[in-house]
C-alpha positions, 0 to 999 in steps of 0.5 A: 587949147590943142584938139587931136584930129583922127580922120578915117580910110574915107577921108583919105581916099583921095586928094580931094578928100586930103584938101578937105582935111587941110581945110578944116585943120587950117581953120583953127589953130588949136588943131595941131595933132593929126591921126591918120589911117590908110586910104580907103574906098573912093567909090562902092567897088574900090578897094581898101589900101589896108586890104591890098596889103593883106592880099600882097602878103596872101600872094607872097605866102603861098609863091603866088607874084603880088605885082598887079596888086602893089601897082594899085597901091602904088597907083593910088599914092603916086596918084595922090601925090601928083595930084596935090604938087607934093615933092615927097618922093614917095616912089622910092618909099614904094620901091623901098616896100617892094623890094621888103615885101619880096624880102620876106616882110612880116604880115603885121609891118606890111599891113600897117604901111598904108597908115605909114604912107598916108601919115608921110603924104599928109605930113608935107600937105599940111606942112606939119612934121611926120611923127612915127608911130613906132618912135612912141606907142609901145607895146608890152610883150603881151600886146597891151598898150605901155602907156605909161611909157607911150605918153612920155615918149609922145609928149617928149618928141611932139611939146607943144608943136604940130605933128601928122602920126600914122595909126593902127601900129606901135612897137614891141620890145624887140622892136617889132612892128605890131598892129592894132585891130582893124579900126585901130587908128581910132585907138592911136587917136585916143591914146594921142589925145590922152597923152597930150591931154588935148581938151578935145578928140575929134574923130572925123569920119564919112557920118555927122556924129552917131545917129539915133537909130539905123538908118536902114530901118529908120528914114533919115533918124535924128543925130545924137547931139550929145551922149555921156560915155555911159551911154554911148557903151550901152548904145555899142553894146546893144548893137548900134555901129559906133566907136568901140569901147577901146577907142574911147577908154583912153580919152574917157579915162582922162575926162577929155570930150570926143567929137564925132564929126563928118569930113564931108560936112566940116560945119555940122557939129556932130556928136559929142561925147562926154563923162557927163553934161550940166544940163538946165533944168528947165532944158526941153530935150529928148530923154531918149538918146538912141534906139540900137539893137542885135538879132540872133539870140537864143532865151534859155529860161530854167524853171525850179520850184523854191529857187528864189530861196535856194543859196548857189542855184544862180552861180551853178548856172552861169558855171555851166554856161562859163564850162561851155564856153557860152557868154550870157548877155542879159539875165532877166529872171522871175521868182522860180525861174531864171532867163539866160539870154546868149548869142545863139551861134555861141549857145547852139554848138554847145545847146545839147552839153548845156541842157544836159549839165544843167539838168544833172547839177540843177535838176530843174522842173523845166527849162525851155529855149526859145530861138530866132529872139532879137534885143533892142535897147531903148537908152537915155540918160534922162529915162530915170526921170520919166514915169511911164517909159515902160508902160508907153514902150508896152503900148506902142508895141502892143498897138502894132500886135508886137508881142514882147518875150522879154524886158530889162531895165539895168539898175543904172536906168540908162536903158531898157531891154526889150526882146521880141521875135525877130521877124519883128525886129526891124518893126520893133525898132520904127515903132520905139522911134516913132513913140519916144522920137518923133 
């Protein structure tokens, strides 16, 4: 068996958190490839290595001196090194830094260092051989991913060994460094995992596995135990703070599991995620998996007489939104009437162009905006099973004097849509947890 470990900012923030990581990987043999990011925050008001590094490329473009702000990062690796005993000589890695940095070093090399030197530290901790990430993840020269090319190269340099990789960063034709986005190293564990076809992912952060709701609204919400992938798309998508779509793609693409685990708490299972789960039928589980939503959305409703039978009135619509450069999230409709729900910071630039157009080509006999709307999204992958879902969320919503604006449930059954003024978002989100949860 062999897991792909990928372990965030705050699990390497600092030696203690580096002991934690030895421990866990030691604990079982089939972890053997470790995915490292740049240290994060110790403490609320700390700094991430990753945004020092921005800042030293910021100070070093407009001629302005970076020391003050390298001494941290060096303070922080040195610090970390000496803490554990390390014999890697990581100063002279630093010197080397700061000496490019005042060379002309570009931004995207620079910032992908601090993967670079954590990958180098947690390499000798473990005793595992450091495996660079330009030396296998290619990039193509339109920044996608050659993972064709990747994968080989990966499976050529690591076998059936062990090894500690950097994340966030690959390399260009040309041989350029070239970055991820931010969160990237989630994406180099993925494709790590892909590439070595691991029969598991697990993704270690400072949270045990996702949550059913936001516990910014919700006291100490339920984790999700287990999600398909499916689910934990539209959970992402309706705002909940989970791993982005690319990070899981390569993973879900080969049908390996992804375990979303807490370093801090190595004995809490988490969440696991896979493409589907053979459930008993008698099982007593929890329909819904989680609550999630957005708020800020605008509902452009168009109104016409005898649209229901008109051919093109809905592919004109959506053209003049797509001219506008506004993307539509969601389509409720009636029968002579359609809805177009949008991101009111992407609709009200252009809300004047928008009407406009539409009044012209469409000729509508009223079209009406409604601003200030929030979305929440009620998923679970057993909701399809459950008569009268729709009905208790109108009920528990109606005993708290919530009045719905919109609902949608998609054709695939994994989630319901509810809109609702957004002074009652937060209430809305306690009051779906409260019915389908507790």
């Amino acid at each position: 068996m062999l897991k792909v470990l990928k372990f965030g900012g705050t699990s390497m923030a600092d030696a203690t958190q580096y002991r934690k990581i030895r421990d866990i990987v030691k604990s079982d043999p089939a972890r053997r490839i470790v995915v490292v990011s740049a240290a994060g925050k110790r403490f609320s008001e700390d700094n991430k290595v990753t945004d020092l590094l921005y800042l030293c490329d910021a100070h070093m473009r407009y001629g302005v001196s970076f020391d003050s702000i390298f001494d941290m990062i060096c303070e922080r690796h040195i610090g970390i090194a000496n803490d554990l005993g390390l014999k890697v000589d990581i100063r002279s890695e630093l010197e080397v830094l700061r000496e490019r940095i005042q060379a002309g070093l570009n931004r995207e090399e620079l910032v992908s260092r601090g993967e670079y030197l954590s990958a180098i530290l947690m390499a000798e901790y473990l005793g595992f051989p450091f495996v660079d990430a330009k030396d296998w993840l290619f990039f193509h020269y339109d920044g996608t991913v050659d993972q064709e090319k990747s994968y080989a190269k990966l499976r050529e340099i690591v076998g059936d060994g062990c090894a500690v990789i950097p994340g966030f960063y690959g390399v260009m034709p040309d041989g350029k460094i070239r970055t991820l986005t931010r969160g990237g190293s989630d994406i180099t564990g993925a494709l790590a995992a892909a590439a070595l076809d691991a029969d598991v992912y697990e993704n270690w952060t400072d949270v045990s596995g996702i949550l059913m709701a936001d516990p910014r609204i919700v006291d100490n919400p339920h984790p999700i135990e287990r999600a398909t992938y499916s689910e934990l798309r539209q959970l992402s998508y309706s705002g909940a703070q989970v791993l982005h779509e690319m990070t899981v793609f390569p993973v879900r693409e080969k049908g390996i599991p992804l375990n979303i685990r807490n370093t801090n708490e190595p004995d809490h299972p988490g969440t696991l995620v896979s493409e589907e789960f053979k459930e008993p039928k008698d099982a007593q589980q929890r329909f819904i998996t989680g609550i999630a939503g957005k708020t800020d959305f605008s509902i452009v409703t168009i109104s016409k007489k005898g649209m229901a039978g008109a051919v093109g009135t809905l592919r004109e619509i959506v053209e003049i939104f797509e001219d506008n450069t506004v993307p539509i999230c969601y389509t409720p409709s009636g029968i002579d009437c359609v809805s177009l729900v949008c991101p009111s910071e992407k609709l009200t630039p252009h809300l004047y162009s928008v009407t406009e157009s539409l009044r012209r080509e469409i000729k509508p006999d009223n079209i009406k905006v409604v601003d200030n709307i929030s979305i929440i999204g009620v998923v679970g992958r057993k909701m399809a099973y459950r008569a009268g879902t729709s009905g208790k969320i109108f009920a528990a919503l109606g005993e708290q004097g919530i009045n719905i604006r919109m609902i949608s449930q998609g054709p695939d059954e994994l989630n319901i849509l509810v809109g609702v003024d957004s002074k009652d978002y937060a209430q809305t989100v306690r009051v779906l947890y409260n019915a389908f949860v507790k």
